[in-house]
C-alpha atoms as an extended CHARMM CRD file, in Angstrom:
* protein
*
        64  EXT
         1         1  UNK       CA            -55.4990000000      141.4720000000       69.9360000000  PROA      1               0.0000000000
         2         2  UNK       CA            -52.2350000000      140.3990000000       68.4380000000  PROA      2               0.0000000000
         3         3  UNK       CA            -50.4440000000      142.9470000000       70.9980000000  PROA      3               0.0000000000
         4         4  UNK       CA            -52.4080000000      141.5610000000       73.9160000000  PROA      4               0.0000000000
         5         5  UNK       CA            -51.2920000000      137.7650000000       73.4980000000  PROA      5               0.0000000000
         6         6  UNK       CA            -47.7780000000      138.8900000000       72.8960000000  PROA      6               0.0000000000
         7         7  UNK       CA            -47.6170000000      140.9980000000       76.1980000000  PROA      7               0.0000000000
         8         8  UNK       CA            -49.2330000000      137.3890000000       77.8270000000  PROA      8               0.0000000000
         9         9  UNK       CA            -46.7740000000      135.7060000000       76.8000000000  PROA      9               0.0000000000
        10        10  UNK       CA            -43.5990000000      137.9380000000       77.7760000000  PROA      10              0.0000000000
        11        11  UNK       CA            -45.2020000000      137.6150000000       81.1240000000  PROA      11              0.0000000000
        12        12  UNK       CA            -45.0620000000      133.8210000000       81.0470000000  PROA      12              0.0000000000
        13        13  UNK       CA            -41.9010000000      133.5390000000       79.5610000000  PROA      13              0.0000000000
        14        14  UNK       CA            -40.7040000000      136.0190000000       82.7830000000  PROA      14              0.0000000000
        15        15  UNK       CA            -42.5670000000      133.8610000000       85.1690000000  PROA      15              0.0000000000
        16        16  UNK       CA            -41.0190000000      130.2450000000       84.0310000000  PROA      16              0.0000000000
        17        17  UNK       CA            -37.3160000000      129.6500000000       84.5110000000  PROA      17              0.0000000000
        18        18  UNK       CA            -35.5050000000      129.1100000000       87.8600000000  PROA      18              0.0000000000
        19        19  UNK       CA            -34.3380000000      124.9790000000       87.2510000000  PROA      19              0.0000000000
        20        20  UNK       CA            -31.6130000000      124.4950000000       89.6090000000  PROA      20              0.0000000000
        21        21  UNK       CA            -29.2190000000      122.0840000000       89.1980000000  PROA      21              0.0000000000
        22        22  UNK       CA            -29.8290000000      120.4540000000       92.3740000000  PROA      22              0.0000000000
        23        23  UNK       CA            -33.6570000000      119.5250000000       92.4820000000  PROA      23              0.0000000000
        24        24  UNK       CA            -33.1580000000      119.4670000000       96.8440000000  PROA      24              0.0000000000
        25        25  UNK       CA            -31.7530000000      122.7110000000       96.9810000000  PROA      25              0.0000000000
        26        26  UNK       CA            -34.3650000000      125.5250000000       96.8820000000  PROA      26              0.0000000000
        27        27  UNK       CA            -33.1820000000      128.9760000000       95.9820000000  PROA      27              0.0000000000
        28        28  UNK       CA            -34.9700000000      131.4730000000       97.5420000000  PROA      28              0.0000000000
        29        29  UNK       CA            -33.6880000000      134.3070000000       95.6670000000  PROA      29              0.0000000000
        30        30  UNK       CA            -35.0020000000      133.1260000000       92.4110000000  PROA      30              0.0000000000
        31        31  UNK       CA            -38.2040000000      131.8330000000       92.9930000000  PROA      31              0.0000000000
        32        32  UNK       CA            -39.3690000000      134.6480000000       94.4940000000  PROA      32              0.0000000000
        33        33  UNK       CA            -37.6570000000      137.0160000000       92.6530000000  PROA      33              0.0000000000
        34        34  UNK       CA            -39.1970000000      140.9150000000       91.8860000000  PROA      34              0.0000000000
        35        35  UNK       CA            -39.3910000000      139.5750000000       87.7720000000  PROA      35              0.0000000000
        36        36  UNK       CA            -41.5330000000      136.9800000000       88.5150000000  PROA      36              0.0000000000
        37        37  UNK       CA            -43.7340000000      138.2450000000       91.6410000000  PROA      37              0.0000000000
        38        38  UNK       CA            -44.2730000000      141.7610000000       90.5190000000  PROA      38              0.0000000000
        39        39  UNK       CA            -43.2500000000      142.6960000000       87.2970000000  PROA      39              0.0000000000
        40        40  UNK       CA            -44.8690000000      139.1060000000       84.9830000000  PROA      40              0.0000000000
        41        41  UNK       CA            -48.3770000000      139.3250000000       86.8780000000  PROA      41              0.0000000000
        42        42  UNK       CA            -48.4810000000      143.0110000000       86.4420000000  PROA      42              0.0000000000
        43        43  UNK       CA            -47.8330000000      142.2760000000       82.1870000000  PROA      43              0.0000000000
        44        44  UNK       CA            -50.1550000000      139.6220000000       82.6800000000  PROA      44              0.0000000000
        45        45  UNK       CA            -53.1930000000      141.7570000000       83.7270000000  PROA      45              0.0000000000
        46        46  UNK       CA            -51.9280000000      144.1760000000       81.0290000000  PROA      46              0.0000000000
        47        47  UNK       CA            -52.0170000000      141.7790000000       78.2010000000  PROA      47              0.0000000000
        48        48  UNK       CA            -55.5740000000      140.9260000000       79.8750000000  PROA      48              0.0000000000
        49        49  UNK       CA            -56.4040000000      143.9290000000       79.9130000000  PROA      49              0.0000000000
        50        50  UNK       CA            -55.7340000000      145.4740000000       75.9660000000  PROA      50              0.0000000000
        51        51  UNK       CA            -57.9030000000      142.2410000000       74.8260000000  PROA      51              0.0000000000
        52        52  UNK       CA            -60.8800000000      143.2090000000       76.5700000000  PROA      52              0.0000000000
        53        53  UNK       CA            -60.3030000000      146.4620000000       74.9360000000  PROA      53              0.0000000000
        54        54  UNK       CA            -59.7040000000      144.8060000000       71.5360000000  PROA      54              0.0000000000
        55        55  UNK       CA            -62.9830000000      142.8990000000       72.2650000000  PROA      55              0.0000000000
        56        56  UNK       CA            -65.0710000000      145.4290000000       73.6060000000  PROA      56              0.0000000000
        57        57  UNK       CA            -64.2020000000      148.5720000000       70.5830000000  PROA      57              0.0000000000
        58        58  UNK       CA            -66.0260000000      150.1810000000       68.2430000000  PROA      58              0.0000000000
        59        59  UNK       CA            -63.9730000000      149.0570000000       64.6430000000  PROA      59              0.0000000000
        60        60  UNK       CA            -62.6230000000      152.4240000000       62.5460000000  PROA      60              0.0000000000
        61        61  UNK       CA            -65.6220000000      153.6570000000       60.4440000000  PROA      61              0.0000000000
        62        62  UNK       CA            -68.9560000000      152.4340000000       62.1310000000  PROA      62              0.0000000000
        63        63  UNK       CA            -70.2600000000      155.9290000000       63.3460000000  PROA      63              0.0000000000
        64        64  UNK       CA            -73.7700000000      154.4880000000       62.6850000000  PROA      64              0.0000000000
């Protein structure tokens, strides 16, 4: 689970950023960059993802 909520959080560490010095000046560019439209939401689900699987596993030596 550990490895889950650290991939969760690399993805919203790669999603936050982008202050601009000037609040009235939007940069396109780094708002909608491929890091933080593609590659963070795809981590995020990822991170989802291996805690369901933490979650839903048999633990090591329960063959019963």
């Amino acid at each position: 689970m550990t490895i889950g909520g650290v991939v969760m959080v690399i993805a919203l560490l790669l999603m936050s950023g982008g202050k601009s010095p000037d609040p009235k000046v939007f940069n396109y560019n780094e708002v909608y960059s491929t890091r933080r439209i593609t590659i963070a939401p795809i981590l995020l689900v990822a991170g989802l993802l291996i805690e369901v699987y933490a979650i839903m596993r048999k633990p090591a030596g329960s063959e019963k």
